[in-house]
N, C-alpha and C positions, 0 to 999 in steps of 0.2 A: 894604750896605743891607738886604739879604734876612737877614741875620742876624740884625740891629736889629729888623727886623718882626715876624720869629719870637720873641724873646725878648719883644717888647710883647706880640704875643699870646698867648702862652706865660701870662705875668703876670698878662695879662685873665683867663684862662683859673683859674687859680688861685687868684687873688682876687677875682676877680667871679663868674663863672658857677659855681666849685666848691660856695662855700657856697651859693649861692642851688638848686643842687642834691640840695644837701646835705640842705639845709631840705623839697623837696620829696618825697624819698627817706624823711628820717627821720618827716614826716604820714602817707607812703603806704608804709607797709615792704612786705616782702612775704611773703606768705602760706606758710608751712611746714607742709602739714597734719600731722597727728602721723596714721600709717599703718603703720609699718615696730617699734616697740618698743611695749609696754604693761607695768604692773605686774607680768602675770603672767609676764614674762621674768624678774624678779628674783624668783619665785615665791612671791609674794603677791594675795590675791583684793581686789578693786578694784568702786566702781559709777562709771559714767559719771552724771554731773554735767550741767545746764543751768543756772545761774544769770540770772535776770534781772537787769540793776543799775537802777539809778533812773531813768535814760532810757531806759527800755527794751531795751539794747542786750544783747543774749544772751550768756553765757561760757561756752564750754564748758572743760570741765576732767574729772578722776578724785579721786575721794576713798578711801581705804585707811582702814578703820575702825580705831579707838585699842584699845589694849588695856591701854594705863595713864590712860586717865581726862583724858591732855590730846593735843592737836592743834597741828598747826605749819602755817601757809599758805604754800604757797613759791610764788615771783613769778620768772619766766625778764626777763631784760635782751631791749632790742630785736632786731627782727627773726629772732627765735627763734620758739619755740615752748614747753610743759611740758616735753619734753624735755629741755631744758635745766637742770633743776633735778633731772633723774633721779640725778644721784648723793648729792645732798643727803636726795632722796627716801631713797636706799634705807636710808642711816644713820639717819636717824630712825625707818624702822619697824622697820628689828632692832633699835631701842631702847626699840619698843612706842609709839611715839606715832602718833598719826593724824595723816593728812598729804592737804591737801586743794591740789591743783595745777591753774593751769585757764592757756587761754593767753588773756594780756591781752587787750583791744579791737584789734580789726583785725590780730590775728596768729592764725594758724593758723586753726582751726576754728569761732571764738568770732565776734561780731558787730561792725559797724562798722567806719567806712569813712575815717576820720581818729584817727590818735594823735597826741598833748599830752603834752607836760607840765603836766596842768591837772588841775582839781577831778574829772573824771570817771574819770581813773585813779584817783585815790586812794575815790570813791565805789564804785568797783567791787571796792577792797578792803575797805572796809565792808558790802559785799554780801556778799561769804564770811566775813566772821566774823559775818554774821547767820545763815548759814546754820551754821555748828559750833555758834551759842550755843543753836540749837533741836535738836542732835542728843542723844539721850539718854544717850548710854556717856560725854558730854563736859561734864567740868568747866567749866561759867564761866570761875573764874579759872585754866583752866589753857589760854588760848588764847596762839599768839605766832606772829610772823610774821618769815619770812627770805625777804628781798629781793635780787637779783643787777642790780647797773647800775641800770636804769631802774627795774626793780623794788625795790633797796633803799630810791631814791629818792619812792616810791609806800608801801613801809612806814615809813618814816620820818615820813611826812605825814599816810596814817591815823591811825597811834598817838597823834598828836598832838589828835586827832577822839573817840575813844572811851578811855573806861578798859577795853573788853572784853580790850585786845592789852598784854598784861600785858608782853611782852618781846617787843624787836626785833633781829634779826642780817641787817646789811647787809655785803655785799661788793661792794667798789668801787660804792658808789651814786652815781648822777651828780649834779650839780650843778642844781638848782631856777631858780637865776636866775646871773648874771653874778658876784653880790654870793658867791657858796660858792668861787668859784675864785682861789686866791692869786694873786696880781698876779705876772707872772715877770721874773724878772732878767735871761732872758737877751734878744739881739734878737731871735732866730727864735722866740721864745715871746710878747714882746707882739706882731709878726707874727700869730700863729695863736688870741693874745686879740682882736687885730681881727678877725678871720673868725667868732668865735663868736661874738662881739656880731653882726655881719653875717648869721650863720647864726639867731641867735637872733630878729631882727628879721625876717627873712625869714620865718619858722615862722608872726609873725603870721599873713602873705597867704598861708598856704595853709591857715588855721585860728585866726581869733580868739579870743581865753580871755583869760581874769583868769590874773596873774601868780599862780605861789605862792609863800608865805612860802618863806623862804630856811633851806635845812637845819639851816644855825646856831641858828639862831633857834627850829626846832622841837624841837633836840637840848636849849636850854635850858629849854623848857619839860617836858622827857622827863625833868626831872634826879631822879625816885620811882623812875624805870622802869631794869629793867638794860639795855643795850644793850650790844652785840658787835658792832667795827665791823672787817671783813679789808680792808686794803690791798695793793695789787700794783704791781711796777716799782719805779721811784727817782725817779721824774717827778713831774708837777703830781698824777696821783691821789694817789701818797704825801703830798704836801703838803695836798693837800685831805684826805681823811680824817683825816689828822692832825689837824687843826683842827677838824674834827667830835668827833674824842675826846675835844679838850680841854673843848670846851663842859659834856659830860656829867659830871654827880658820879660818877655811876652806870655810864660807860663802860668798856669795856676793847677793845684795838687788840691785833692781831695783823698786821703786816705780813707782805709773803710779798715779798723786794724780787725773787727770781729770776724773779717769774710775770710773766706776761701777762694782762693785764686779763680779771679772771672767771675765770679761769683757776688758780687757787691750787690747786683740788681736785682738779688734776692732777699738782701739780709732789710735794704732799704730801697726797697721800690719806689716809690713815691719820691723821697731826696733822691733819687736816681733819677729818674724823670725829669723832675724838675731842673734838677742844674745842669744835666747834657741838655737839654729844649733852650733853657737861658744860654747857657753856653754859645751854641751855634745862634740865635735869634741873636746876642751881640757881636757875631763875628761874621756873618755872611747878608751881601745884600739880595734882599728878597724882593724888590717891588719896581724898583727903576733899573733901567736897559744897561749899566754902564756897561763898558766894553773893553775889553782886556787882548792883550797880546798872547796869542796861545799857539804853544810848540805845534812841529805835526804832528799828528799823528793817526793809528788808522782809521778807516771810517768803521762802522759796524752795521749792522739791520738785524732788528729782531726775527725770529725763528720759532718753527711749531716746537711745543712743550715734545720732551722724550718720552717715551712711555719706560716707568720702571715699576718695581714689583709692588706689589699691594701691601700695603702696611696696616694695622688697626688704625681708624683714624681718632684719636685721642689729643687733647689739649693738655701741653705739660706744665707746669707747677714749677717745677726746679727738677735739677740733680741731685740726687743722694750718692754721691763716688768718693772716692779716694784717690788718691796720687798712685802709681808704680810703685813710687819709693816707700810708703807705709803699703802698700802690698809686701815688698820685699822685708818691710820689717817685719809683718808679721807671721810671717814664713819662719824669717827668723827666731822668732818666738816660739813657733814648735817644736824645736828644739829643748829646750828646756823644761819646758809641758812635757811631753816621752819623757825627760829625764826622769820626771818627778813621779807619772802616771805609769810608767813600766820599767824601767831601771832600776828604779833605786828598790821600788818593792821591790821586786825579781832577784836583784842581789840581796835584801833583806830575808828571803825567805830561802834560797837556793844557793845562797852564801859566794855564789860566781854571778859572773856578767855574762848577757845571751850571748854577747858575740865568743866567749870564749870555748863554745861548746859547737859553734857554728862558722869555718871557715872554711870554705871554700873555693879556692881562684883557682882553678881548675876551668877549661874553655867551655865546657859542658856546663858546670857548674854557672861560671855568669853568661852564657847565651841565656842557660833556666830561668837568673833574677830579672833577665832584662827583657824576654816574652812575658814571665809575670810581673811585672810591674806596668808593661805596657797595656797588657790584659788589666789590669786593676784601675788603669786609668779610664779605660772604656767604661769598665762597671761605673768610675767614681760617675761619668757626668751620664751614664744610663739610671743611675739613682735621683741626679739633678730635675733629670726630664721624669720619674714616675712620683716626684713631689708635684713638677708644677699640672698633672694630670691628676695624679690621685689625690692632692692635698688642696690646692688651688683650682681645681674642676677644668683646668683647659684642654680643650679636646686634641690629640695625641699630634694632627694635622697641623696642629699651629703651634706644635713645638718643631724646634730643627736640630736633627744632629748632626756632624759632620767634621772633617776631622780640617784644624786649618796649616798650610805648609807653612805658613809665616811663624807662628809659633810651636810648630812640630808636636802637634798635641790636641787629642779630640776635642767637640765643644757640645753640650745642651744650649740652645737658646730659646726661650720663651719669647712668643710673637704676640699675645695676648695679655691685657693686664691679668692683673692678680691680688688679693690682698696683704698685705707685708705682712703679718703673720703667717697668711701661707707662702710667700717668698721666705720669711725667714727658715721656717720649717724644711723647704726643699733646698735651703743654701747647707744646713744643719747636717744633713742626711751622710749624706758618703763621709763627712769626718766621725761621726758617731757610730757606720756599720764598716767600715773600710778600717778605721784608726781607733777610736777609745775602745768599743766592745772587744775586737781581737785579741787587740792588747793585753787587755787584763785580764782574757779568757788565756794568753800564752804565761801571763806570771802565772796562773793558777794552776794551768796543768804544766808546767815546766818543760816548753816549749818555745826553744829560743827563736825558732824562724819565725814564727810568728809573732813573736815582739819584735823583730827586725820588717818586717812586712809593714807591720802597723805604726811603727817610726814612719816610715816613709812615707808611709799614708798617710798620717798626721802630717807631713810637712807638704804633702800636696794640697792638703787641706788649708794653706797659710792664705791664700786668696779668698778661701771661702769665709775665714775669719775676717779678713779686712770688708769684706764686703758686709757683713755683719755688722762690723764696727760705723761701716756709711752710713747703715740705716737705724743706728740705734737713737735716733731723735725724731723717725718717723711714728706716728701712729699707727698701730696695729690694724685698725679698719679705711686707711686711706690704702688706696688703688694705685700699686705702682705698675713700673714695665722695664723688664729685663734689659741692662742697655748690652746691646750687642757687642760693645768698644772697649769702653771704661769698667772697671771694677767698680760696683755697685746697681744703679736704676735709678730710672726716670719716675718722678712721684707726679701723679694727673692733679691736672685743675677739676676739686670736687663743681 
């Protein structure tokens, strides 16, 4: 019966509480100040940027002046930051274009305190091409905009608003409404088109907006304009972008099916370079004045840099992460694991199951589980932070604990790199003392709460597993850094 309950819950848990989580996470991302890299790491001069957009809401960003007469706007995917678009950046200015990079509303250092997929991201990218149409070194018609995820999906939907943005390049841009995503074949895929409809609705309650047209839709109205659209994987984005290409007269697709979502300009840097550089060099003019009809809109003036908190300053390599969704798989996965690591022996030597020797619902009794487990969850990420200090040498200061409201759940974060075998090690830890050892110390001494303790523990441990899984293609001696956001880390440029 205890099996049954857990797998209903289990269920709830995934298809109820996941997206409606989901939803709340992707209005309230979280805040990545940009601290640790700037332009002049890739040794070019830079001015910090304040844009205001239309409601007010402030964007900070870096503009890198042109030295061929046009400009490129780059747009980072959620819960990122500009950073994210730094290696896009660096190709475009050794190909002499200006490059104006700011982090979206409610990410990094910029203002506002809900993200959309609504009118105000895409007004906010109206705001930075009002600001390059009044800089002087910059052609009119030589402005274009490249968008990454959420951001392709934001240049996508400006362009469609002004003739200033003569050419758009999206990689992997997400999907506007339900209507962009192909219907899937398989069962586990209309499964997870239920949750994004569920997820979608849910975005309403924690942020009302008008729907936007649907990228299809705006690709056919783009069909003057060149567009360059990168797909990644073999999955539904492949099939979605795909269906974006087709729309376009004027499109062209480069799939990347090896990569990881956003991730292409990792797997093939150099043909990344290259054909986003060839891209906009045939589609925007860079040298003569022509002059173009452009909507209003508002004016802007650069502003002093914010001051934000102090970061290691390190030059990153790539992402080593995971998606949400194989986090929650592999959560799921612990499940199974306990079966096998304390259940079945326990009934194998004690002829009963712990929970039948152990039940409790009594008020007293679950206030008890639920102080201990919250207690154990403290231990789990106080174990986190004495790997990356005792295993990884970083000193106790430059780690952070603290507990976050948005995920109802304390956190270790390491602020200092590390080497991935000592990150593997301190990812290891609390599922190994929290979960495996108890465990098998409770089959041994026939000690059902303690196999019950150490289930749960192992399935707190499901994140620590997927991040595991992110980094099992790193090398042991390369220098990573804890990403504060995403499940997994940041691997440094040796």
């Amino acid at each position: 019966m205890f099996l049954w309950e857990l797998l209903v819950f289990l269920l709830i848990m995934y298809f109820g509480i996941r997206p409606l989580y989901a939803a709340f996470s992707f209005a309230r991302p979280p805040r990545l100040r940009v601290s640790y890299f700037t332009p002049t790491n890739i040794g070019v001069t830079y001015e910090d940027v304040t844009l205001t957009s239309q409601d007010g809401v402030s964007l900070s960003g870096w503009y890198i002046p042109s030295r061929n007469k046009a400009a490129v706007i780059l747009l980072h995917g959620h819960s990122g930051n500009r950073l994210g678009v730094m290696h896009q950046a660096e190709a475009l200015v050794q190909a002499g274009y200006g490059v104006l990079m700011f982090d979206l509303r409610a990410h990094g250092s910029s203002g506002g305190r809900r993200f959309l997929r609504s009118q105000a991201g895409v007004d906010d990218v109206l705001t930075a091409v009002s600001y390059l149409s009044k800089r002087p070194e910059i052609n009119p018609a030589g402005i274009g905009v490249m968008g990454v995820s959420v951001g392709g999906l934001f240049a996508l939907q400006a362009a469609a608003q002004t003739v200033a943005i003569r050419a758009v390049a999206a990689d992997g841009p997400s999907p506007a409404t339900l209507e962009d995503v192909p219907f899937p074949n398989s069962l586990l895929g209309r499964l997870n088109l239920w949750q994004e409809r569920y997820f979608r609705r849910a975005g309403q309650w924690f942020g009302a907006h008008d729907q936007l047209p649907t990228n299809r839709q705006i690709v056919a109205r783009l069909k003057d304009r060149p567009l360059m659209f990168i797909s990644t994987g073999q999955g539904m984005e492949a099939a979605m972008v795909q269906q974006l290409a087709d729309e376009g007269d004027t499109a062209v697709l480069w799939p990347i099916p090896e990569a990881r979502h956003a991730q292409g300009w990792h797997e093939r840097p150099d043909e990344y370079n290259h054909r986003l550089v060839s891209f906009f060099d045939g589609a925007l003019a860079r040298e003569d004045k022509t002059r173009i009809s452009l909507p209003p809109l508002p004016e802007q003036e650069p502003v002093a840099k914010a001051v934000v908190e102090e970061e290691t300053a390190v030059p990153i390599a790539y992402e080593a992460t995971v998606s949400m969704l194989w986090a929650n798989l592999m959560a799921f996965l612990m499940v199974p694991l306990a079966i096998l690591l304390f259940w079945l022996p326990y009934w194998a030597v004690w002829q009963r199951l712990p929970f039948v020797t152990f039940v409790d619902t009594s008020f007293s009794g679950v206030l008890v589980l639920i102080l201990l487990l919250g207690l154990s969850l403290m231990v789990h990420e106080l174990l986190h932070a004495a790997g990356f200090w005792l295993v990884g040498g970083v000193p106790p200061g430059r780690i952070k604990l603290g507990f976050s409201w948005k995920g109802f759940a304390p956190y270790a974060h390491c602020r200092d790199p590390l080497q991935t075998s000592a990150y593997r090690i301190s990812v290891v830890l609390p599922g190994l003392f929290l979960g495996v050892l108890p465990g098998l110390a409770g089959v041994a001494l026939q000690q059902p709460l303690l196999v019950m303790w150490a289930t749960l523990m192992l399935l707190a441990a499901g994140g620590d597993t997927a991040v595991l899984w992110a980094v099992r293609r790193v090398p042991g001696s390369a220098q990573v850094l804890d990403h504060p956001a995403k499940v997994g880390c940041r691997v440094l440029a040796e």
